[in-house]
N, C-alpha and C positions, 0 to 999 in steps of 0.2 A: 681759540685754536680749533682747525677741525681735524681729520679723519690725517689727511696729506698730512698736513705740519706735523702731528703726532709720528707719524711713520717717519719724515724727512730724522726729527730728534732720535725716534729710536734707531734708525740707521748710524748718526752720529756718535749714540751711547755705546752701540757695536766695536764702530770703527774704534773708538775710543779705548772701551775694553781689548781689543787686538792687537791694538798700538802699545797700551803697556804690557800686555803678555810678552810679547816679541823680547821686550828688556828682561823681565823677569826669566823666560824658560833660558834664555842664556845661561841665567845665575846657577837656576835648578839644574840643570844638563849638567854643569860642572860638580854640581854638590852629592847627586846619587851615586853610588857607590855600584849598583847591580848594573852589569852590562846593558842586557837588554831594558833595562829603565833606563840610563843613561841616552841608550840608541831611542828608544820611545820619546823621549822628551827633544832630541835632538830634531829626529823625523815632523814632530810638531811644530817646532820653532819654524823649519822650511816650509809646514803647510800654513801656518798662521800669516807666513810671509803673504803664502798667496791668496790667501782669503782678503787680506786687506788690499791687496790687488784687484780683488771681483769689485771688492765695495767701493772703492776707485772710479771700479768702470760705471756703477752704479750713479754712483755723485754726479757723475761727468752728465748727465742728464740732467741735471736737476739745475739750472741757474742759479746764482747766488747761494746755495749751499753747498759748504763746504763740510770735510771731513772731520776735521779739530775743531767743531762748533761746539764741543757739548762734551763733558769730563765724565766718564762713570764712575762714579761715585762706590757701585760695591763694586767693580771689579779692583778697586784700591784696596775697601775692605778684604778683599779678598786674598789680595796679595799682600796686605800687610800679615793675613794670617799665615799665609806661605815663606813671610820673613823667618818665622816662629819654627818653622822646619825647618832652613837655613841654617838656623843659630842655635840646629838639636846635635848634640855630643854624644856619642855612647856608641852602642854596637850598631854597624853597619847598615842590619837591617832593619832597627829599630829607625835611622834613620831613612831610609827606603822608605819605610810602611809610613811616615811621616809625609814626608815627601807624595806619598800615595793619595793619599788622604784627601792632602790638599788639591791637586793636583783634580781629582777625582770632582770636588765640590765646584771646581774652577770649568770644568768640563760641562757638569749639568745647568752651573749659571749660562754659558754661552749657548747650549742645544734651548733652554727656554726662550732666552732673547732671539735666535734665530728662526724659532716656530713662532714666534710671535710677528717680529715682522715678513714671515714668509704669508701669513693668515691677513695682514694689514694688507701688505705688498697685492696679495690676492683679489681683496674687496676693491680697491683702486683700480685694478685691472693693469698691473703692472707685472706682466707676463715673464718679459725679460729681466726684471729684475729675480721675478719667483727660480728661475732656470738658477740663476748664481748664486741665491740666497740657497737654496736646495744642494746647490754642490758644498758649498759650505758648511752647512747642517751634516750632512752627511760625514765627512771629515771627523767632525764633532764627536758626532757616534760610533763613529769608528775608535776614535780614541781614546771614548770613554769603553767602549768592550776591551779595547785594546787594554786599560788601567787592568780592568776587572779581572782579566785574566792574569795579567801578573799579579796581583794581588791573592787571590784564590786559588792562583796554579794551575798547571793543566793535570792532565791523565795521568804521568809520570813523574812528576813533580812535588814537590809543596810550594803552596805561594809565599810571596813574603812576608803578608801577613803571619801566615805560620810558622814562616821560619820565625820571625820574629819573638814569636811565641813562646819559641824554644830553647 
C-alpha cells in the first residue's frame, strides 16, 4: 500500500463514518428533549448531508474508488454507544447530558479523521480536495464548540450538564 491508497481508504472510512451519522442523528434529534439540542442535532443532520456531498465530489476524481468501499469500524462503535443514550430513561436532562456526551466523542472522532486526511490530502498535493476536506473540518468544529456550549452554558445560563446536576 502506499501513501494514495492509504488516503483513497481513509476517504472511504470518512464517507463511511458520515453515511451512518446521517441514520443515527435522525434517531438522536428526535430523542433530545432541550430545544436548542434537538435544533443542534437537526442543524448537523443537514450539514452531514453536505459533507458527504463534498466527498462525493472528491471520489468522482479518483477512478475505480468508490465511496461504500470501506465500513468504519469505530464510528459503529461509536454509535452503538450513542444507542446507550437512546435507551436512557429518567430526567430529561439527564437525558440531554447523555445525549451530549455522546454526541461530543462522535464529533472529535470525525475532526481527527478529517485533519488527518486533510494532512495526507496535502503531502499528495491534492489541493482541491484540501479546499473541501477544510470546509468539512470546519463544520466539525463548529459543532463541537457548538456541543460545548450547551453543555457548560453560556453567560446567563446553566448548561445542561448542570442542570442535570441539579
Amino acid at each position: 500500500m502506499n501513501l494514495e491508497e492509504l488516503y483513497q481508504e481513509q476517504l472511504q472510512d470518512i464517507y463511511s463514518a458520515e453515511t451512518q451519522l446521517v441514520d443515527f442523528l435522525h434517531q438522536v434529534s428526535w430523542k433530545a428533549r432541550d430545544n436548542d439540542l434537538k435544533k443542534a442535532f437537526g442543524d448537523h443532520l443537514e450539514e452531514t448531508k453536505g459533507q458527504k456531498e463534498r466527498l462525493e465530489k472528491i471520489f468522482d476524481r479518483y477512478a475505480g474508488v468508490k465511496p461504500g468501499g470501506h465500513a468504519c469500524h469505530a464510528m459503529k462503535g461509536l454509535i452503538r454507544e450513542g444507542k446507550e443514550a437512546l435507551d436512557t430513561h429518567g430526567d430529561s436532562e439527564i437525558i440531554d447530558a447523555h445525549l451530549v456526551a455522546n454526541a461530543y466523542r462522535i464529533e472529535h472522532y470525525e475532526i481527527a479523521a478529517y485533519t488527518t486526511a486533510i494532512s495526507m490530502a496535502k503531502a499528495l498535493g491534492h489541493d482541491e480536495d484540501v479546499k473541501l476536506l477544510k470546509e468539512n473540518l470546519s463544520q466539525e468544529n463548529d459543532a463541537s464548540d457548538e456541543l460545548n456550549k450547551m453543555a457548560d452554558g453560556g453567560m446567563f445560563s446553566k448548561g445542561l450538564h448542570e442542570e442535570a446536576a441539579s
